[in-house]
C-alpha positions in Angstrom: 117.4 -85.5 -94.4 114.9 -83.8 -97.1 111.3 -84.7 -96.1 109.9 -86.3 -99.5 105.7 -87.5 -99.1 103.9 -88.4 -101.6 100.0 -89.0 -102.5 99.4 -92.2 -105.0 95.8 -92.3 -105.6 94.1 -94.8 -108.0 92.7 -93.8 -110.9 89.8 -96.5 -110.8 87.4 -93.5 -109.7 86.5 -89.6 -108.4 88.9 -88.0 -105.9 87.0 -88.9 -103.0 86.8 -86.9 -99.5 89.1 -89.3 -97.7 91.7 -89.2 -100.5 91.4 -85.5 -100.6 92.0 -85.3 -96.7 95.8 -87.4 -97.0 97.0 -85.5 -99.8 96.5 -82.0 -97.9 98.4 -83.9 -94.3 101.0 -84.6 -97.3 100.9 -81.2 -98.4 101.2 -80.1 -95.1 104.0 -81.9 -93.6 106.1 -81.8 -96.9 105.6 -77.6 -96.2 105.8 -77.5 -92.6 109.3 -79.6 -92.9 110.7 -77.1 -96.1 110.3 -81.0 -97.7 108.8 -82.3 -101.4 105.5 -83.7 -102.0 105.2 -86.0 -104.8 101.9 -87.4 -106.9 102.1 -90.5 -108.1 99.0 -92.3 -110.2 98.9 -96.3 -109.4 97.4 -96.9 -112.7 98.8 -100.4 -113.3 95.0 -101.7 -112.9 94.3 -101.0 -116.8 91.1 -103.2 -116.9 89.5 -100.3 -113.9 91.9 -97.0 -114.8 90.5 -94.6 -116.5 91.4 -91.1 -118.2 88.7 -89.4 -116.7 89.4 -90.6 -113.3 93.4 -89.4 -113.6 91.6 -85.7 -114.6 89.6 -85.3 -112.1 92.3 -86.5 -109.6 95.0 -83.6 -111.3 92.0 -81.2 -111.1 90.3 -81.8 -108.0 94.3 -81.6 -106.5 94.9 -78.4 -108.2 91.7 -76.8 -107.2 92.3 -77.5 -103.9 95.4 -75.5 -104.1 97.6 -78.6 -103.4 100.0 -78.1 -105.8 102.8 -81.3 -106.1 106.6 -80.8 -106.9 108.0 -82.1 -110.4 106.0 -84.2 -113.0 103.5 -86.3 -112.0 104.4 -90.1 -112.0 102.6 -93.2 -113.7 103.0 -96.1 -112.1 102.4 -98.1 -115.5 105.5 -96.9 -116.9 107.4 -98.5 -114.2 106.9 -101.8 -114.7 109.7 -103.0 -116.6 111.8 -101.2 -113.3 109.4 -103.6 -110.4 110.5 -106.7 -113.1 114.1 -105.4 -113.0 114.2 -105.7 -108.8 112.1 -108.9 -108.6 114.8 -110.8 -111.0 117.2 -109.2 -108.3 115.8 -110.5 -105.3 115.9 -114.1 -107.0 119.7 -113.3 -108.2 119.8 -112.7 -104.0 118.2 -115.7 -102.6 115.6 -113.4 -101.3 112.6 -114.4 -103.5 111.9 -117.8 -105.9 109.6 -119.2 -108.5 106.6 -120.7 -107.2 104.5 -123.3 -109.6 101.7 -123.7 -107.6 98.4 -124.2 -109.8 95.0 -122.7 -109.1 94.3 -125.7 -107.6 96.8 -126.4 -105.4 95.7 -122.9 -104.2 91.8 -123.6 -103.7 93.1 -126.9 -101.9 95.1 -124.3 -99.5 92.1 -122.3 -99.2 89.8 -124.9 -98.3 92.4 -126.5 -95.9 92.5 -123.3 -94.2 88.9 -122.7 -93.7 88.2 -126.1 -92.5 90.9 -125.3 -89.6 89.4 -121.8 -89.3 92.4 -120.1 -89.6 93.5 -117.4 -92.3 94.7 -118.4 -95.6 98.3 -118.1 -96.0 100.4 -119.6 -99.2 102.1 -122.9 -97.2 105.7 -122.7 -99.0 105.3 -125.1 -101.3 107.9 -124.0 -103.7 109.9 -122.1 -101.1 113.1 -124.8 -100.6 111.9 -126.6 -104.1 113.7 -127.5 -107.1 112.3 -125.1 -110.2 113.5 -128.3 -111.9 111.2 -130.1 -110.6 108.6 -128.0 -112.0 105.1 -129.3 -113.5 105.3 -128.3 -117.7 103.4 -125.8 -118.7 102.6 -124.0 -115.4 104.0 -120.2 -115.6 105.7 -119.5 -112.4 105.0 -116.5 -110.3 107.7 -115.0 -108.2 106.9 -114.8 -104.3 109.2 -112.7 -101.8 110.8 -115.0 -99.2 109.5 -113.8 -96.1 111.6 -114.3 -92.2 109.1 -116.6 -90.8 110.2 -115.8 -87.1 110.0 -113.5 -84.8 107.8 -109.9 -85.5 108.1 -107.5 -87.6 107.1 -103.9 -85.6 106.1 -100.5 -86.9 106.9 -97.5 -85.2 104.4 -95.9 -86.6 103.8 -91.5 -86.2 100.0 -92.0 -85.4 99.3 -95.5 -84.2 102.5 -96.0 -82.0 104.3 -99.1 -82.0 102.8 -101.7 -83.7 103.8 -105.2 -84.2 102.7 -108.4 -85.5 104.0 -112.0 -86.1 106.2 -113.2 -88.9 103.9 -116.0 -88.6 101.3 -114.6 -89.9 103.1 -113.1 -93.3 103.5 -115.6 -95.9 105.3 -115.7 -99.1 103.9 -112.6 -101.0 103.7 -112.5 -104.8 105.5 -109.7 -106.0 105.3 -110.7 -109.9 102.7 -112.2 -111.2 103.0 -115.1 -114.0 102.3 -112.4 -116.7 105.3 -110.6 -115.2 102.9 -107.6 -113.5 103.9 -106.2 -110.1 101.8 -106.6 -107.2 100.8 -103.5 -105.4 102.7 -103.8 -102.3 106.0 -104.9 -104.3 104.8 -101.8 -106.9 104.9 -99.7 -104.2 108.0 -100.3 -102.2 109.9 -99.7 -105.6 108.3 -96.6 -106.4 108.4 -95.3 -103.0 112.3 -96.5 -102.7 112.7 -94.7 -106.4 111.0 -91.4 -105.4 113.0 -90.9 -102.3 109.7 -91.1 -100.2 110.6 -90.8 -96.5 107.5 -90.7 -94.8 104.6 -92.2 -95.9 101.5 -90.8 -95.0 98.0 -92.7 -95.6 94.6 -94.2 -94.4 95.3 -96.9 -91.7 93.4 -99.4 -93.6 96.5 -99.5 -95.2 98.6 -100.7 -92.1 99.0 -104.3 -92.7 100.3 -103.9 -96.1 103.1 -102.1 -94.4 104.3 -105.0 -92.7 104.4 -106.9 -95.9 106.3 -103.9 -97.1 108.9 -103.8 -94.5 109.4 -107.0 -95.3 110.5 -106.6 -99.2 112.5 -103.8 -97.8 114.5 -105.5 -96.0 114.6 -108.2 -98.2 116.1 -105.4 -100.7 118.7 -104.2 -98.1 116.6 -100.6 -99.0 116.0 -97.9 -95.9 112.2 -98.5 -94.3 110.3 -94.9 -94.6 108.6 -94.0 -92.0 104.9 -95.0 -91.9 102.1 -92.4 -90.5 98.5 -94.1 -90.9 95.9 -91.5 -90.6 92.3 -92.9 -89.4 89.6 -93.1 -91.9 86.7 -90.8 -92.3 83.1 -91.8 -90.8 79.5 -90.2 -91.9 77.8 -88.7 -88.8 76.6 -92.2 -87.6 80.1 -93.2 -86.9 79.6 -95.6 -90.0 82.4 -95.9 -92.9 81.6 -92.7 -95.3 79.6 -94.3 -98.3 77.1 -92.7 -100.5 74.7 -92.8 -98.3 76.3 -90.1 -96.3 76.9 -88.0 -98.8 79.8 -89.5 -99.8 81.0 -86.8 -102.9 84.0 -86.2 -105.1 86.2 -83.4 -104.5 84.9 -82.0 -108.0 81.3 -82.1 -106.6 81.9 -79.9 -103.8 83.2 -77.6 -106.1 80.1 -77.6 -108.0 77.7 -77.6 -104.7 79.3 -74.1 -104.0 82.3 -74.8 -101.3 85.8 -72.8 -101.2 88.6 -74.6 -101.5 90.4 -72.3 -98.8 87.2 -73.7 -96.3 87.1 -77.7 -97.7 91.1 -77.5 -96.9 90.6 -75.9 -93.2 87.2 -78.2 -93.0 89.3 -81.7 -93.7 92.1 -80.0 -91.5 90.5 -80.4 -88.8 88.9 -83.7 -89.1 91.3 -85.8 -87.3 93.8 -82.9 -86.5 93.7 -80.3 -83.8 95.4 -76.9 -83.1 93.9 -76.1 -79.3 90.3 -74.6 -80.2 90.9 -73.6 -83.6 88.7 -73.6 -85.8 89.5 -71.6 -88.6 93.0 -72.2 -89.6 94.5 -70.0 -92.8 96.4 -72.1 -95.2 100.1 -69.7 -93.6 98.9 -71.2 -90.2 98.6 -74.3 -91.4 101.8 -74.8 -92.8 103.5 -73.5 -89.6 101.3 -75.7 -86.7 100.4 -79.0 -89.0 103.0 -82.2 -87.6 101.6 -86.0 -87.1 101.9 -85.8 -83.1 98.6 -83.6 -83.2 96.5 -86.1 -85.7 94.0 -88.3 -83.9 93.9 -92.1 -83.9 90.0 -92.2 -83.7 88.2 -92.1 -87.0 86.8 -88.9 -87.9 83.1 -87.9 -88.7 82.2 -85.9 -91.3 79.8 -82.9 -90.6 78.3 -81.2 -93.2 76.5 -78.5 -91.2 80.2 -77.6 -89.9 81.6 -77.4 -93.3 78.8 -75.4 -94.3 79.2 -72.5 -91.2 83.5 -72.7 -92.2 82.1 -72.1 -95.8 79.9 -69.7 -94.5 82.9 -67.7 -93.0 85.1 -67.4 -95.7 82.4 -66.4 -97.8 82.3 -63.7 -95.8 86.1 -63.1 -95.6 86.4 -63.5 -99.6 87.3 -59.4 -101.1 83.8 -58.7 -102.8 85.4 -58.2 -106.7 86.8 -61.6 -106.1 83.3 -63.3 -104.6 81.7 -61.7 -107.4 84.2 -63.5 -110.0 83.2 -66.8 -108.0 79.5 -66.7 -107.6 79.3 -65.3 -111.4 79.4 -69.0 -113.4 76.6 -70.2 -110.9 74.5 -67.3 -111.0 74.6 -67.6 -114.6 74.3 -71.2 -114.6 71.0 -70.8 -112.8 69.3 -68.3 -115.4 70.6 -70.5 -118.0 72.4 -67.3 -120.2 75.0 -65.1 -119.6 74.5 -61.7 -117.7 74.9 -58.3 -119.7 77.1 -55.8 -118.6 74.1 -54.4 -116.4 73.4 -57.5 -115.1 77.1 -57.8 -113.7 76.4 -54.2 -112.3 74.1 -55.0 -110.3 75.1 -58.1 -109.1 78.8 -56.6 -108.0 76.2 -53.6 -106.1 74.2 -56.5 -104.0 77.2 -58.7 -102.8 78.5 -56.7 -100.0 74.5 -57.5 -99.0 74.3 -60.6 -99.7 77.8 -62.5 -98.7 76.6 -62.5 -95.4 73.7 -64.7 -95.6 75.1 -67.4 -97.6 76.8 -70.4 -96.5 78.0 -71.5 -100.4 78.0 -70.2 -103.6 75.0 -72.1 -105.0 73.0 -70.3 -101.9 74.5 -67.0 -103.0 73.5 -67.5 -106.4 70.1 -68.6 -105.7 69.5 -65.1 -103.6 71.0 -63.0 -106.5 68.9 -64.4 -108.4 66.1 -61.6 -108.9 68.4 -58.9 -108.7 70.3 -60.1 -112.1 66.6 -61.6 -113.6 66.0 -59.8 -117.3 62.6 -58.2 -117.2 59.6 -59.1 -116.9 61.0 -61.1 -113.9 58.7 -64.4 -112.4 56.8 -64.0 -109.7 56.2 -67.0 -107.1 52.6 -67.9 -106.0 52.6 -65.3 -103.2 54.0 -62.3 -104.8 50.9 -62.6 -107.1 48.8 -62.5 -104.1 50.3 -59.7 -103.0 50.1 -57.7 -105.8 45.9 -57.6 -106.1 44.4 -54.5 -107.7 44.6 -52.1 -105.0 47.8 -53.1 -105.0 48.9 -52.3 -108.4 46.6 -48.9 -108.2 49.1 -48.0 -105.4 52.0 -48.8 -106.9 51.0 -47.2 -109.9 51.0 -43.8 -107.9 54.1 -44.7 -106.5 55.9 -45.2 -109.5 54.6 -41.5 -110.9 55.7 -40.1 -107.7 59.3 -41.7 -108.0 59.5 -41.1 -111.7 58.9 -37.3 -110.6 60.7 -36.6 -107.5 64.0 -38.9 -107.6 66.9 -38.3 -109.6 69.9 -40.9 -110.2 71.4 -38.9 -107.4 69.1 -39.3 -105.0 68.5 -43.0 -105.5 70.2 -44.3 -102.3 68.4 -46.0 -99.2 68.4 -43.5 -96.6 66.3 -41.5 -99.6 64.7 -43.6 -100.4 63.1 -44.9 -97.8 62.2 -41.2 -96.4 60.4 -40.9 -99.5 58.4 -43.9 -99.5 57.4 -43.3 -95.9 56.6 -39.5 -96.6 54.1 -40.9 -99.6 52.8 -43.1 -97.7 51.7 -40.0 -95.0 50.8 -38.3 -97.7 47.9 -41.0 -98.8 46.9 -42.2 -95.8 48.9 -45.5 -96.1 50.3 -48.0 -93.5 53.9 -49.0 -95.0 53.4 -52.4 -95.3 50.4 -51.6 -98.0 53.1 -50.2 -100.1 56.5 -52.0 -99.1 54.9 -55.6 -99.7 53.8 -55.1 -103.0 56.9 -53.0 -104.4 59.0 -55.8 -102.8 56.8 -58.1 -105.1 56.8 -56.3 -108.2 60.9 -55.5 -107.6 61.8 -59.2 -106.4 59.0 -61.6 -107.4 58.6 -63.0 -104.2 57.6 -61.6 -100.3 60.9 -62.4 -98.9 64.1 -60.3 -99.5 66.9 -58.1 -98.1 65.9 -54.3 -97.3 63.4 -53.3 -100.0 65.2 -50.0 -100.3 68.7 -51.2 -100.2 67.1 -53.7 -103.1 65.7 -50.5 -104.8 69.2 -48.7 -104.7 70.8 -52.0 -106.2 68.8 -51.9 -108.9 68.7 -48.6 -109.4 66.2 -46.2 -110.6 65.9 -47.0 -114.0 65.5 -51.1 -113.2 63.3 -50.3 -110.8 61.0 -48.3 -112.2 60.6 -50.8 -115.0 60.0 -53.7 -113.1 57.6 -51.3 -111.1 55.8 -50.7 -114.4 56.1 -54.3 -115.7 53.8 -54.8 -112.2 51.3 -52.8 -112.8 50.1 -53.4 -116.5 48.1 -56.6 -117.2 51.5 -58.5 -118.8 53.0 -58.7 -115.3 50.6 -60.6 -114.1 
């Protein structure tokens, strides 16, 4: 048998954290078993589907890296097929017309609530006459459900389950305009798609037993069912906005990897030992359902931020400089020069190690990519008083003089400032706080001669200048 999964979001909204989680354990398993993984959009809810919503659903996927075998398929265009099998199940004897009107219904509904019990249809039409049909009233077609016994799921994650016939009724599976239901939508899809396993949230486990039921009703091979627990916020509560709750798209924007959001939502609700970082190779190899959880996972984003942190680090430093590029220029607002690009590919073997996303890295490579005269923050300007700018004043003569391109490195650097600094009679820190001000903008930065030998001598000794005339300050 060829594994065949498949992920059918619902284009009603963003590509949410949760959905993004059960299309990679689709991805997975279809790669792990040499199987096919399917995407399917259930867009049949016209009045709530949208165009940008099926966009960011095919982009969030592909950014991710979960790429699905063959076209993508639209549920809408189906529905003349879920029409097709309903009249078949009536030809069978294993569905019928049901002319109940919306108030029979509420009169069910309100029967049941004065018992206290759940509202099921009562079977009204199910041994009827459509003969005997009221005129006028447009008939939907409901599934004839056993009424006895259980029906069990043997499901990969929550075990054995069962539940009582008793408490399915009669689903509708085509509505009096002739639309599909979902779960009759979905059986036929699934059942057209070749789907074996179907892998989803577990607030999806009691539409399975409806399902099995229209299976069997069609005669058509159950898949196997694997319902994944849902995704909690840190306070164990349902993940809602309030946590955080984001669109795979805005993680994208807030800096995050794709490599480290798919080894992040790997491992919530999925284990491998101690592992915590997981390459996409290993993945593949060690990801089956008998390791996912059945507690509900909870979303961390101080974890996601240290995995982010790490393959950051990890990431070749042409290619972080490729990725960090649109958001440092997104922050200055313009595009960076050819110089500007220089020195930013010079500072990211410095600076990948500090930041946890790209957004951070961007922020901290800020100043060395500024066009001159760069800002200065409230406590650079303290720094760089009078005496200040006197010194660095000398300083810049002496630099202008003595250092050559060649000799503009760190370790030189650094000899050189110290060696001036013995020279005038100067503690370092009265010259190494207020160059890293004139050169940065702010009192805070990496090594101020690493900085120096990033920005190289000309840069420097221009924002060195800029610092000492009247205009820089």
């Amino acid at each position: 048998m060829t594994v065949t999964v498949r992920f059918a979001p619902s284009p009603t909204g963003f590509l949410h954290i949760g959905g993004a989680r059960t299309a990679l354990f689709n991805w997975l398993y279809a790669k792990h078993h040499n199987g096919t993984f399917r995407l399917r959009i259930e867009d049949t809810d016209k009045a709530r589907s949208t165009q940008e919503a099926i966009d960011a659903i095919l982009d969030g996927l592909k950014w991710l890296g979960l790429a699905w075998d063959g076209d993508a398929v639209f549920q809408s265009n189906n529905q003349a097929r879920h029409a097709e099998v309903a009249r078949q199940l009536l030809a069978d004897g294993h569905a019928y017309y049901c002319y109940c009107t919306p108030e029979e219904l509420e009169r069910m509904r309100l029967k049941a609530l004065a018992e206290g019990r759940s509202l099921r249809y009562d079977g009204t039409w199910r041994d009827r006459d459509p003969k005997t049909a009221p005129p006028g009233v447009k008939p939907v077609i409901r599934v004839r459900a056993e009424q006895s016994g259980d029906t069990m799921l043997d499901d990969l994650v929550q075990g054995t389950v069962t539940v009582s016939n008793q408490q399915l009724d009669d689903l509708i599976i085509l509505r009096a305009d002739g639309t599909p239901t979902y779960n009759f939508s979905v059986v036929v899809d699934d059942h057209d798609m070749s789907v074996t396993h179907v892998i989803r949230g577990d607030d999806h486990l009691t539409n399975a037993f409806r399902q099995t039921q229209i299976y069997k009703a069609l005669g058509w091979t159950v898949p196997r069912f694997a319902h994944i627990p849902l995704i909690h916020g840190p306070d164990g509560q349902k993940m809602s906005k309030r946590h955080g709750a984001l669109g795979v798209q805005e993680y994208r924007k807030l800096g995050y990897l794709p490599a480290a959001l798919r080894n992040y939502l790997l491992r919530l609700g999925w284990s491998h030992g101690d592992d915590e970082i997981i390459s996409t190779a290993q993945a593949i190899e060690w990801f089956d359902l008998d390791a996912v959880g059945r507690a509900a996972a909870r979303f961390d984003f101080v974890k996601l931020a240290n995995i982010n942190g790490h393959y950051i680090r990890a990431t070749a430093d042409d290619e972080l400089v490729a990725l960090a590029l649109p958001f440092v220029e997104e922050q200055l607002g313009q595009k960076l020069g050819a110089a500007a690009r220089d020195r930013l590919a010079k500072a990211i073997p410095d600076l990948k190690p500090r930041a946890k996303t790209l957004v951070e890295l961007a922020e901290r490579a800020r100043f060395y990519v500024a066009q001159r005269p760069i800002s200065l923050d409230p406590d650079a300007r303290k720094l760089l008083d009078d005496p200040a700018r006197a010194r660095l004043k000398d300083l810049h003569a002496a630099l202008d003089l003595m250092v050559d391109g060649r000799q503009w490195n760190a370790p030189h650097l650094e000899r050189f400032v110290k060696d001036y600094c013995g020279t005038a009679n100067l503690k370092l820190g009265d010259v190494a706080q207020p160059l890293r001000a004139a050169l940065t903008g702010s009192r805070a930065s990496p090594g101020i001669f690493e900085v120096m030998a990033v920005l190289g001598r000309a840069e420097s000794l221009a924002r060195l200048a800029d610092a000492v005339t009247a205009g820089a300050g």
